[in-house]
Residue frames as qw, qx, qy, qz and C-alpha x, y, z in Angstrom:
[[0.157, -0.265, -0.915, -0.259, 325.95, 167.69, 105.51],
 [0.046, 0.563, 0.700, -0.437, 323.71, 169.33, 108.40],
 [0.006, 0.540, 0.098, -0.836, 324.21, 172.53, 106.72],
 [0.181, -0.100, -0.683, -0.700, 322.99, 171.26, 102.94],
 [0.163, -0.481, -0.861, -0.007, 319.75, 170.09, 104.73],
 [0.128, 0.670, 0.405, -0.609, 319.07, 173.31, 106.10],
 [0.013, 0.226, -0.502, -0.835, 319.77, 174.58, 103.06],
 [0.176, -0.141, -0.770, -0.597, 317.38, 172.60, 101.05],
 [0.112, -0.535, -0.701, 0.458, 314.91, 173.04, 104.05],
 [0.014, 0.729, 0.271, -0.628, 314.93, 176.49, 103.49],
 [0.227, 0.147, -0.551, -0.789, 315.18, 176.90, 99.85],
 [0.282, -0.423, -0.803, -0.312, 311.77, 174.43, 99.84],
 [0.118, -0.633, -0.560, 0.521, 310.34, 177.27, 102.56],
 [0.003, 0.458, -0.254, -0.852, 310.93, 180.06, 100.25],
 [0.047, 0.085, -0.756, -0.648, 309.56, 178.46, 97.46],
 [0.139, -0.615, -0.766, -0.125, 306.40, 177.35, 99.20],
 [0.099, -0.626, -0.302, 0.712, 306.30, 181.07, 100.44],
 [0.084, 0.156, -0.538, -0.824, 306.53, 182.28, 96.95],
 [0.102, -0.459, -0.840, -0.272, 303.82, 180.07, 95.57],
 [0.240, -0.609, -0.670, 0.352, 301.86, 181.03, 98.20],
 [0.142, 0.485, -0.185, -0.843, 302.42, 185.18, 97.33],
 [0.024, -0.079, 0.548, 0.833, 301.73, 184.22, 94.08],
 [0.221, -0.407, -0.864, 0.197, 298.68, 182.36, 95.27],
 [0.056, -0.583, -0.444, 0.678, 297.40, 185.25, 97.01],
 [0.122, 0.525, -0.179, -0.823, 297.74, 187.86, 94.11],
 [0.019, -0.219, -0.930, -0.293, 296.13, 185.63, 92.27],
 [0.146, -0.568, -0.803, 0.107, 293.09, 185.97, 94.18],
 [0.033, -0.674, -0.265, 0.689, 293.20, 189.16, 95.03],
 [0.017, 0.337, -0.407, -0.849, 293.20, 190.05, 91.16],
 [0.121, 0.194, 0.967, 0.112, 290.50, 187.81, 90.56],
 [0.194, -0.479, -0.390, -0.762, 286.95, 189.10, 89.55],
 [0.115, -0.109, -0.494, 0.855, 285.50, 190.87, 92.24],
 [0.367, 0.328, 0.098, -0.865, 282.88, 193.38, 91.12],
 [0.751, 0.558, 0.316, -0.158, 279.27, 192.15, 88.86],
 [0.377, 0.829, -0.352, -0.217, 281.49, 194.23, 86.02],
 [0.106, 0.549, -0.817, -0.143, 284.51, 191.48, 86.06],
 [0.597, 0.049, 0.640, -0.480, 282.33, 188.95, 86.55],
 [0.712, 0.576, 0.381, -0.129, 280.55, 189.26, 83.54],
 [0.306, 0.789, -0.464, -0.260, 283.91, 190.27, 81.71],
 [0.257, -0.325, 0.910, -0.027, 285.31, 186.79, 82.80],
 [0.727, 0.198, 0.602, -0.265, 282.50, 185.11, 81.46],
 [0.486, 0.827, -0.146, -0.244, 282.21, 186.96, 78.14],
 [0.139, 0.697, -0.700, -0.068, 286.07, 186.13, 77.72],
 [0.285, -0.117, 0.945, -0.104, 285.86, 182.39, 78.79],
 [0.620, 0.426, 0.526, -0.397, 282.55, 182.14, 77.22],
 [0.232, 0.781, -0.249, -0.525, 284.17, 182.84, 73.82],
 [0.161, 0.437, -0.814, -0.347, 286.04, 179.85, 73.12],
 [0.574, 0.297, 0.737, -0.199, 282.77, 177.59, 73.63],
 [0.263, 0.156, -0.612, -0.729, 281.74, 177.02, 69.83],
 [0.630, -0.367, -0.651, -0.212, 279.27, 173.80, 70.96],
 [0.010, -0.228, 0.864, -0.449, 278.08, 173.08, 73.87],
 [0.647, -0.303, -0.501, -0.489, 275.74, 170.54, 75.19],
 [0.255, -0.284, 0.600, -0.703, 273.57, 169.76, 78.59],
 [0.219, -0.468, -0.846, -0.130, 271.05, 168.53, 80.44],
 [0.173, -0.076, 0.134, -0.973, 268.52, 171.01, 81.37],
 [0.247, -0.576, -0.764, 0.151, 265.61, 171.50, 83.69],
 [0.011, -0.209, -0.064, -0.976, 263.30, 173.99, 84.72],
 [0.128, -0.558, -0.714, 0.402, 261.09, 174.56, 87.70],
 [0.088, -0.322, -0.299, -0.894, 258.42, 176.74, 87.17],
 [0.286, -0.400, -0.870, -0.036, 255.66, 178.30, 89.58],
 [0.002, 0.071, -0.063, -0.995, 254.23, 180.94, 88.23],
 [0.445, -0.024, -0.266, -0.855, 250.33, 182.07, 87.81],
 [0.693, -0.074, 0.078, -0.713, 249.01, 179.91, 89.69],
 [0.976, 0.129, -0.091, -0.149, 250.33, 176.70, 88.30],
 [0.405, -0.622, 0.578, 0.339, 253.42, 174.66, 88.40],
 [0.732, 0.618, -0.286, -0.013, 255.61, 173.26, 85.48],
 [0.337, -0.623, 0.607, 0.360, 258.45, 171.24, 85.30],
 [0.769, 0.612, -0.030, -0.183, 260.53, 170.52, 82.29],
 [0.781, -0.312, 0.464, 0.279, 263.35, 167.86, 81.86],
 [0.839, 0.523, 0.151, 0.000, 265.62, 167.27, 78.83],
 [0.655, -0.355, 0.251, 0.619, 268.65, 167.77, 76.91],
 [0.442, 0.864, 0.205, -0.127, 270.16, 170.46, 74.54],
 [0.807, -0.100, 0.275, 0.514, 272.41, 171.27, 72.45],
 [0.025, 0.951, -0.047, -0.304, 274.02, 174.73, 70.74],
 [0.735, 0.121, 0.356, 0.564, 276.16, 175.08, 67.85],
 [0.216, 0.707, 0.308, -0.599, 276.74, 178.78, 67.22],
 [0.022, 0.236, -0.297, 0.925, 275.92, 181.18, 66.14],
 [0.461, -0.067, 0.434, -0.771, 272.36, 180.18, 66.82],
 [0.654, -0.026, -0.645, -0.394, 271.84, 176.40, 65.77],
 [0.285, -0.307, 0.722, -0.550, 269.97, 174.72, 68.37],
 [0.566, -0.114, -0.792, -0.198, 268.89, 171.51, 69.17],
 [0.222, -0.435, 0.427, -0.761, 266.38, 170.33, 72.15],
 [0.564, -0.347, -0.721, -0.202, 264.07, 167.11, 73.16],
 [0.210, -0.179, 0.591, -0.758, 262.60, 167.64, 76.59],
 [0.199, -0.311, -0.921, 0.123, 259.77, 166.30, 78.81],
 [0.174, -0.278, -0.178, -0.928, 256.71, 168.28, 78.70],
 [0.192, 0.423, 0.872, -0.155, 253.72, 168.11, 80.89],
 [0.186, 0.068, -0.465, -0.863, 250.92, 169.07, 78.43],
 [0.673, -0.173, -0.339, -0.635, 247.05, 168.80, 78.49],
 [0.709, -0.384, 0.520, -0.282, 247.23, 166.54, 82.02],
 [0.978, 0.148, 0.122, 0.082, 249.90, 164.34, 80.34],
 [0.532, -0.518, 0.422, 0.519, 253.41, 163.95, 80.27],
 [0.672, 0.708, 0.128, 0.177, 254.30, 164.75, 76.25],
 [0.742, -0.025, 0.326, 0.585, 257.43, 164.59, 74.10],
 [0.264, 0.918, 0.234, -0.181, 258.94, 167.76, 72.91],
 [0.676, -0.014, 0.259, 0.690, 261.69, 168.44, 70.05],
 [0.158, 0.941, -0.140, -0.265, 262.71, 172.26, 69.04],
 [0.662, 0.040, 0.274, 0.697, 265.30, 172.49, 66.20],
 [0.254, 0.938, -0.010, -0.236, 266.59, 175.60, 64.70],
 [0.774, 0.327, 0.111, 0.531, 269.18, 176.36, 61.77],
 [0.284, -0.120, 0.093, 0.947, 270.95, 179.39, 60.68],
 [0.031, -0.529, -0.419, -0.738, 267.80, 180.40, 58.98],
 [0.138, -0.062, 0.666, -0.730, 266.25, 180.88, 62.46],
 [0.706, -0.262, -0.293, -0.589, 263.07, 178.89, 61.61],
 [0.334, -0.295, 0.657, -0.608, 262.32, 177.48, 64.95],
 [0.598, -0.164, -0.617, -0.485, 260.40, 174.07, 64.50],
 [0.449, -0.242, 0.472, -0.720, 258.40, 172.67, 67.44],
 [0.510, 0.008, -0.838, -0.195, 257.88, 168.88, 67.40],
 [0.362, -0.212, 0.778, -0.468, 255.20, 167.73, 70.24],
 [0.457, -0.141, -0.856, -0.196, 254.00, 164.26, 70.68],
 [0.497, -0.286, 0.299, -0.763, 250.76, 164.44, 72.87],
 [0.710, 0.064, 0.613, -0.342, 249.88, 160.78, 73.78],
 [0.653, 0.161, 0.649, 0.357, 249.10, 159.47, 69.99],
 [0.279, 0.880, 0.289, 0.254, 248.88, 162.92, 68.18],
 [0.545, 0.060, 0.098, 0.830, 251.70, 164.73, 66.74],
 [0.209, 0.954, 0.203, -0.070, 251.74, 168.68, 66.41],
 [0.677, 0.153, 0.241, 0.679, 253.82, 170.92, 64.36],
 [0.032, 0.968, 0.122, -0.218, 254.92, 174.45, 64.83],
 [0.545, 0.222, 0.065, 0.806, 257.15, 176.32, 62.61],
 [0.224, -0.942, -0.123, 0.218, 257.81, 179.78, 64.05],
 [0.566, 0.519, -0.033, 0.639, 260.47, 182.58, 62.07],
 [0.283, -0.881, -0.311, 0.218, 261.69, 183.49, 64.98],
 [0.482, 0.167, 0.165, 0.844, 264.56, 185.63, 63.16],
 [0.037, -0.588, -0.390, -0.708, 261.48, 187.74, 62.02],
 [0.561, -0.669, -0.482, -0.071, 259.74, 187.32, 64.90],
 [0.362, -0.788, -0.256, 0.428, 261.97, 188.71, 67.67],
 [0.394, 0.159, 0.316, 0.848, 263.54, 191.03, 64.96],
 [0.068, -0.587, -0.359, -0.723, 260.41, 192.84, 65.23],
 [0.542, -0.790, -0.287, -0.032, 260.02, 192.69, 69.17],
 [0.683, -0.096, -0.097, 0.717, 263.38, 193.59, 69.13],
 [0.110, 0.209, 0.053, 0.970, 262.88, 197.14, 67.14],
 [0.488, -0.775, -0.327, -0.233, 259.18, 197.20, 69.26],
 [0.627, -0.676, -0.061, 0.383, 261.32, 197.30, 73.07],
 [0.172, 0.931, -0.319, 0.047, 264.40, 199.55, 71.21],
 [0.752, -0.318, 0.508, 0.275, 266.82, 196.51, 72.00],
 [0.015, 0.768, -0.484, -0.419, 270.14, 197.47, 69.69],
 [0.059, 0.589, -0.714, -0.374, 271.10, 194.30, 68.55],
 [0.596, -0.050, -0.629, -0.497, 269.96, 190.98, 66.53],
 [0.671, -0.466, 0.306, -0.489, 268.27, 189.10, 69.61],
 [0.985, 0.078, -0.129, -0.083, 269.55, 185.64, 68.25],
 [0.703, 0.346, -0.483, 0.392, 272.82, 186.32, 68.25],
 [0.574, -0.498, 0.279, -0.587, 272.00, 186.81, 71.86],
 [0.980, -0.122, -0.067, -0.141, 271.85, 183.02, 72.29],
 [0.637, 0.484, -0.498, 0.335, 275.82, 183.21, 72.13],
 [0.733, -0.432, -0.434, 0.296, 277.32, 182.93, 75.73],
 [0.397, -0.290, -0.113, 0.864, 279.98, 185.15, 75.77],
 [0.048, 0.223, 0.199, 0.953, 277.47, 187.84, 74.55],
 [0.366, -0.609, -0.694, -0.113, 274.63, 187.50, 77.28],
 [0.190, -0.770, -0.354, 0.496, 275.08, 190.12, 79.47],
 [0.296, 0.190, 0.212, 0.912, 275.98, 192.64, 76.63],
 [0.142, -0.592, -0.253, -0.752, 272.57, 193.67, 77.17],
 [0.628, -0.162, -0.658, 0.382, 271.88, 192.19, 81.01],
 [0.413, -0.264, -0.271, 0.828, 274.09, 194.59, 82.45],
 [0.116, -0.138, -0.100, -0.978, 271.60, 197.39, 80.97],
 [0.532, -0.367, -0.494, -0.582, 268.56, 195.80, 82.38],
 [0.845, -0.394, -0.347, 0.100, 269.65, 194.62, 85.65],
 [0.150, -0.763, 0.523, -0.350, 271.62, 196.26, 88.80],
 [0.902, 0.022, -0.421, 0.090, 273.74, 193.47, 89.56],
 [0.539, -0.695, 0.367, -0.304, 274.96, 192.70, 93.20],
 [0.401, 0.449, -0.788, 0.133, 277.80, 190.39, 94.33],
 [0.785, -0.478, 0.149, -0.365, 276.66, 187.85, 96.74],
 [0.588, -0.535, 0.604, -0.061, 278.29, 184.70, 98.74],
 [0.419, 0.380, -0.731, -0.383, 280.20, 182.38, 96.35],
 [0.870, 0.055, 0.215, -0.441, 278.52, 178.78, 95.94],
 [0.307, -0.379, 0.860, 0.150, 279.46, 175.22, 95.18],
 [0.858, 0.140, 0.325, -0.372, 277.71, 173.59, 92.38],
 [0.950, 0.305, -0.065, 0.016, 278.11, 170.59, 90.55],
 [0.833, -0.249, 0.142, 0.472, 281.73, 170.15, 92.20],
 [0.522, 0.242, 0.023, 0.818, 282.57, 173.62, 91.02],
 [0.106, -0.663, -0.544, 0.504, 282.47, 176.80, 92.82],
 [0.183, 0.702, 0.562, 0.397, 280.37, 179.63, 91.47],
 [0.066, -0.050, -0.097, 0.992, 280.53, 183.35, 91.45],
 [0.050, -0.446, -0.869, 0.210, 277.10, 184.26, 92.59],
 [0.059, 0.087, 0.215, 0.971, 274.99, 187.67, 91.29],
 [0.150, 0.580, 0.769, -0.224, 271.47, 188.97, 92.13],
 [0.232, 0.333, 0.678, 0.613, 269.70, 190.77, 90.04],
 [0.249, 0.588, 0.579, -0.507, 267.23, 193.82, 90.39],
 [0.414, 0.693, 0.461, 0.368, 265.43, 195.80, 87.47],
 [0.183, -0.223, 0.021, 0.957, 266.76, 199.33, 86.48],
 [0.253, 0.455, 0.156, -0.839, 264.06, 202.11, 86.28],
 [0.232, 0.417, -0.511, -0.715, 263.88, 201.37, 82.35],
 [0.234, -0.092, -0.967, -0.035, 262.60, 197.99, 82.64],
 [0.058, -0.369, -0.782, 0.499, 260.46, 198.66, 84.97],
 [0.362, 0.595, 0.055, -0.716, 258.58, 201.73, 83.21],
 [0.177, 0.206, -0.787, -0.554, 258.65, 199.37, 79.53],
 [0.785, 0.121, -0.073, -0.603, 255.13, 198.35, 78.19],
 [0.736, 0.244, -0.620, -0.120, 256.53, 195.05, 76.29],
 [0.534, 0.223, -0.786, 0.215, 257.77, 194.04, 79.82],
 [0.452, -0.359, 0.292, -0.763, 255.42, 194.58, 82.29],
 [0.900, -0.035, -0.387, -0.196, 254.33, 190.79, 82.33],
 [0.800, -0.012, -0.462, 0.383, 257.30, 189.64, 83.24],
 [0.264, 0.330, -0.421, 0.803, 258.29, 192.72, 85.61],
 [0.638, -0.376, 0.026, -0.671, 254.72, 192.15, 87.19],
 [0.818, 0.108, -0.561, 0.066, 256.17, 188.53, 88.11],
 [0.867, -0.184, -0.288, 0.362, 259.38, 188.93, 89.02],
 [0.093, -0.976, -0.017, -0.198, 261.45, 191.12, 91.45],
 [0.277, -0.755, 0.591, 0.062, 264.76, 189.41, 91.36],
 [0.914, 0.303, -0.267, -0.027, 266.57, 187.33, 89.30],
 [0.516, -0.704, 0.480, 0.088, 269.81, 185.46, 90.73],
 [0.642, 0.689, -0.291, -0.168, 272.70, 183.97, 88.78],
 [0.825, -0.412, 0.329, 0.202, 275.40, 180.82, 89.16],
 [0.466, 0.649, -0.601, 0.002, 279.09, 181.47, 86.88],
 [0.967, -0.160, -0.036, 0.197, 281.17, 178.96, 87.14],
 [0.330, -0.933, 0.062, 0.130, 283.85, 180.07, 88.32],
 [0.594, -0.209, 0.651, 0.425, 286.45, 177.76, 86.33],
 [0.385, 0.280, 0.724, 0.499, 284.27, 178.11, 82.61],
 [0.077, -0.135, 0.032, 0.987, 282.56, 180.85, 83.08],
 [0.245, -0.284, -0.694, -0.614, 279.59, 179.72, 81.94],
 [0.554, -0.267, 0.285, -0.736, 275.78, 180.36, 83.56],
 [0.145, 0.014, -0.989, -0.023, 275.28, 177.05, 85.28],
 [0.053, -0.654, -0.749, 0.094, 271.53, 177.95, 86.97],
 [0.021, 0.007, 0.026, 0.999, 269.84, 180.75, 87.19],
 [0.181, -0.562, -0.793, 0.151, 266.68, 181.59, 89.69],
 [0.125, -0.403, -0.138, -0.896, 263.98, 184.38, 89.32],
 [0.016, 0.264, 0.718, -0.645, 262.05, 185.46, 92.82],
 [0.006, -0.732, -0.675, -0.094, 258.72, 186.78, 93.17],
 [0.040, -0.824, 0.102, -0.556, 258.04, 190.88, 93.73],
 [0.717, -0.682, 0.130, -0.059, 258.51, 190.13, 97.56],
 [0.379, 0.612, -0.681, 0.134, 262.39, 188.88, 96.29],
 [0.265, -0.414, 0.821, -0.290, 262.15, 186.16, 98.69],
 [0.742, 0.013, 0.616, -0.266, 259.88, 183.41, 97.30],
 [0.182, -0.375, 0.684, 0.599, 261.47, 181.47, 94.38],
 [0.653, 0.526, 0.216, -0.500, 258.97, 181.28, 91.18],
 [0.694, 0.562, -0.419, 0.163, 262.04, 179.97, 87.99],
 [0.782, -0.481, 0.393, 0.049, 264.16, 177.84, 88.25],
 [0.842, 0.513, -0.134, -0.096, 266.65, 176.65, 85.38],
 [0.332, -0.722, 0.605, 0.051, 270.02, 174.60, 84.95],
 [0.787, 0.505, -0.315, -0.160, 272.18, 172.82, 83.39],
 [0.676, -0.477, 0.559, 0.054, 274.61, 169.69, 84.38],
 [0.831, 0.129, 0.508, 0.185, 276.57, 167.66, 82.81],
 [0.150, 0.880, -0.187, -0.410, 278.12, 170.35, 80.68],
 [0.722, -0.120, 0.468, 0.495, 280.27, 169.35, 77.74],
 [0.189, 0.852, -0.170, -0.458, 281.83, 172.20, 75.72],
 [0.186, 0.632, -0.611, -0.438, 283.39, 172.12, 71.88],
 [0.624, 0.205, 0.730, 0.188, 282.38, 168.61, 70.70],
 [0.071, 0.161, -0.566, -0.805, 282.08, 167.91, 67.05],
 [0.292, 0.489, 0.333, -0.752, 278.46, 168.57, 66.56],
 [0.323, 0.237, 0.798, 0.450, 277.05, 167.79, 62.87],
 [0.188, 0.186, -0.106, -0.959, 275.25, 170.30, 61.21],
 [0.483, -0.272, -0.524, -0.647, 272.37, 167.99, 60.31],
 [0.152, -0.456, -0.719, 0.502, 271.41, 167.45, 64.46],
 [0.061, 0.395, 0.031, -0.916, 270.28, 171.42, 63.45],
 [0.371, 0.057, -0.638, -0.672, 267.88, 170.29, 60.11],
 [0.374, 0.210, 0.855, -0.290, 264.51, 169.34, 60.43],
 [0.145, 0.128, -0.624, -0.757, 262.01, 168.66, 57.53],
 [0.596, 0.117, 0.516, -0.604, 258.36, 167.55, 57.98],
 [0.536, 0.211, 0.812, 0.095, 256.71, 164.46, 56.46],
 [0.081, 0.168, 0.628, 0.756, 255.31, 165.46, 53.15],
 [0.232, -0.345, -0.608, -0.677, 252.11, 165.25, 54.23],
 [0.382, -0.340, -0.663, 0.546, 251.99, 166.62, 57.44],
 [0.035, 0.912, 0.312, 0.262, 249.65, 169.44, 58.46],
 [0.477, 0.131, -0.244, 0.834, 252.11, 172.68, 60.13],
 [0.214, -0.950, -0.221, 0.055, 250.59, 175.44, 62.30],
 [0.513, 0.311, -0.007, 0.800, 252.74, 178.27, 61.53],
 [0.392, -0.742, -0.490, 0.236, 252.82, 180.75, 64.06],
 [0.385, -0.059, -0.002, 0.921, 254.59, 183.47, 62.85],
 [0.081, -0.502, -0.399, -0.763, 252.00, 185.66, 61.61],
 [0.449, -0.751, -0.474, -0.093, 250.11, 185.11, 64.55],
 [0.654, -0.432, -0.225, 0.579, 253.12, 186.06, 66.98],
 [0.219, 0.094, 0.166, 0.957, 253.98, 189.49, 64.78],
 [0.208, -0.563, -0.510, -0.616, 250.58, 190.30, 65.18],
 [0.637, -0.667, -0.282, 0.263, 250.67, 190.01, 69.11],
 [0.533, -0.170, -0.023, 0.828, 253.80, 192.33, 68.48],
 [0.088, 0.246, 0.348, 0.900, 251.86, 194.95, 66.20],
 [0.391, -0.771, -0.310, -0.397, 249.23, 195.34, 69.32],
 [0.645, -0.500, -0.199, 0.543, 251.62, 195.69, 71.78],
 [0.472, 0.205, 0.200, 0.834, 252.87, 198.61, 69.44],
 [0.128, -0.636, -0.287, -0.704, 250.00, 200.82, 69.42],
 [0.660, -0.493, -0.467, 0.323, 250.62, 200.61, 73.09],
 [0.177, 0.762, -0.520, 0.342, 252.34, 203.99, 74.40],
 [0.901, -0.281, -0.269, 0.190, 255.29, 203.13, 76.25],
 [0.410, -0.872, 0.144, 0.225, 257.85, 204.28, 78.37],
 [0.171, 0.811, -0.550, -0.103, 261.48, 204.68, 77.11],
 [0.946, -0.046, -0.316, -0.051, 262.68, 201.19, 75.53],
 [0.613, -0.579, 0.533, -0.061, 264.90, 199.03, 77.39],
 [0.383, 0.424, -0.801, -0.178, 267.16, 196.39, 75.91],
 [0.836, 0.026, -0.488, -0.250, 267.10, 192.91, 75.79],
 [0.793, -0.508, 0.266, -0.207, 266.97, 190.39, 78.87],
 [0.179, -0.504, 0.827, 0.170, 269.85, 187.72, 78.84],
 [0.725, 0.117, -0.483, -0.476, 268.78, 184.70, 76.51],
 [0.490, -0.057, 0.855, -0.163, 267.85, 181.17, 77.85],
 [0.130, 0.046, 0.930, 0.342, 266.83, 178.46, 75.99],
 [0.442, -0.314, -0.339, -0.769, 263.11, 178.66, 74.61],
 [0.173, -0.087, 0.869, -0.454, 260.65, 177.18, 76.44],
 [0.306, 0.236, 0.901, 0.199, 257.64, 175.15, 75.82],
 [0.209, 0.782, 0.294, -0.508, 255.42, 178.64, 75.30],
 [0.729, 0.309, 0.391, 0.469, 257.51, 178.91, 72.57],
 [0.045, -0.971, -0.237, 0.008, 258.26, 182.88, 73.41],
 [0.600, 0.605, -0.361, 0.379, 261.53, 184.54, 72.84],
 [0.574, 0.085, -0.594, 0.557, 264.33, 184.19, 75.38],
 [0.478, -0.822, -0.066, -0.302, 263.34, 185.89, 78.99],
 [0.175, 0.688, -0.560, 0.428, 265.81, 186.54, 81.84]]
């Protein structure tokens, strides 16, 4: 009898040793380097078809601040839905973005008692800043997850840094600096006159970017902010949350023309060898294509 107990003692030591090996090699096989990182995401980021958040975004840049509250939603390959809090003309104002498949981008704000409409093709639109910067591939379908650092990883030397805990999951942490190319590109001098470090939160279970903060040149004083909570991945999503149609007799400010024109002086620009495209984030109220 004494000797079955040790037994089963020591078969239930062995077994929690095992685990425990396996446990380890686990970890130790686990992403490591920026490079598996952003393979683990890609690969986990794949089976997301929907997902929806809440999202925010500190801003405090040029002088001014900004913040911007709301929820969104993503259906790919690039239908997107948004309503956010806006402050706007020294008032708080209501803002709705929809896009379809066609990639017309509408732009619902409510300013106090006065509506405005923008409709903005941004297919066309960053199609042409796309072949302006030499960026390879359609920028929308950029908006997918698992295909955000396809270009990223060519714009950004990415460092491993101390893993993090948010939202009750813990995060694989990445900082960002600009590679040469970026940094010598006309189209991106704006934003590379900003910022001089971007930092990044995976989740480390989904894989997905949960924030993601951009520093000043001096890399130590934080200027962006953005993030998302409340994650919920693969719902069933309707295709008409993605459809928007103005009153009949509403007036529209189309901005495409205006925006391809800002592209076709930026052209006659020289410029340095192009660079590729930044990872995508949601628009934002500037209505400007995706920035890192």
């Amino acid at each position: 009898m004494l000797m079955q107990r040790f037994r089963r003692i020591g078969a239930t030591l062995s077994t929690c040793l095992l685990l425990l090996a396996f446990a380890t090699v686990a970890g130790a096989q686990g992403p490591k380097t920026a490079q598996e990182i952003m393979d683990f995401s890609t690969a986990k980021s794949s089976g997301y078809k929907t997902w929806s958040a809440d999202y925010s975004q500190r801003m405090n840049m040029l002088g001014g601040q900004m913040s911007v509250d709301g929820q969104m939603i993503q259906k790919l390959p690039h239908k997107l839905w948004m309503r956010a809090n806006v402050p706007m003309m020294g008032q708080q104002s209501k803002m709705t973005m929809v896009m379809g498949d066609d990639g017309i981008l509408w732009e619902v704000m409510d300013i106090g008692p006065q509506r405005q409409i923008i409709k903005m093709d941004m297919s066309k639109v960053m199609s042409n800043a796309a072949s302006q910067a030499g960026i390879k591939v359609n920028p929308l379908e950029q908006m997918d997850p698992s295909k955000q650092w396809e270009n990223s990883k060519q714009l950004f030397d990415f460092t491993v840094g101390k893993p993090q805990e948010l939202d009750s999951q813990p995060m694989f942490v990445m900082d960002g600096v600009w590679k040469q190319a970026a940094l010598t590109n006309q189209q991106m001098a704006m934003l590379v006159g900003m910022v001089g470090k971007s930092r990044v939160f995976i989740g480390q279970h989904d894989g997905f970017l949960h924030r993601m903060e951009q520093f000043d040149k001096s890399k130590t004083n934080l200027v962006m902010a953005m993030e998302f909570k409340n994650l919920k991945f693969n719902e069933d999503v309707p295709d008409s949350t993605f459809v928007y149609a103005p009153p009949a007799d509403a007036q529209v400010m189309d901005m495409t023309p205006m925006l391809e024109m800002q592209m076709r002086s930026q052209s006659k620009t020289p410029t340095s060898p192009p660079a590729s495209a930044p990872p995508s984030t949601p628009p934002t109220p500037a209505a400007k294509p995706p920035t890192p």
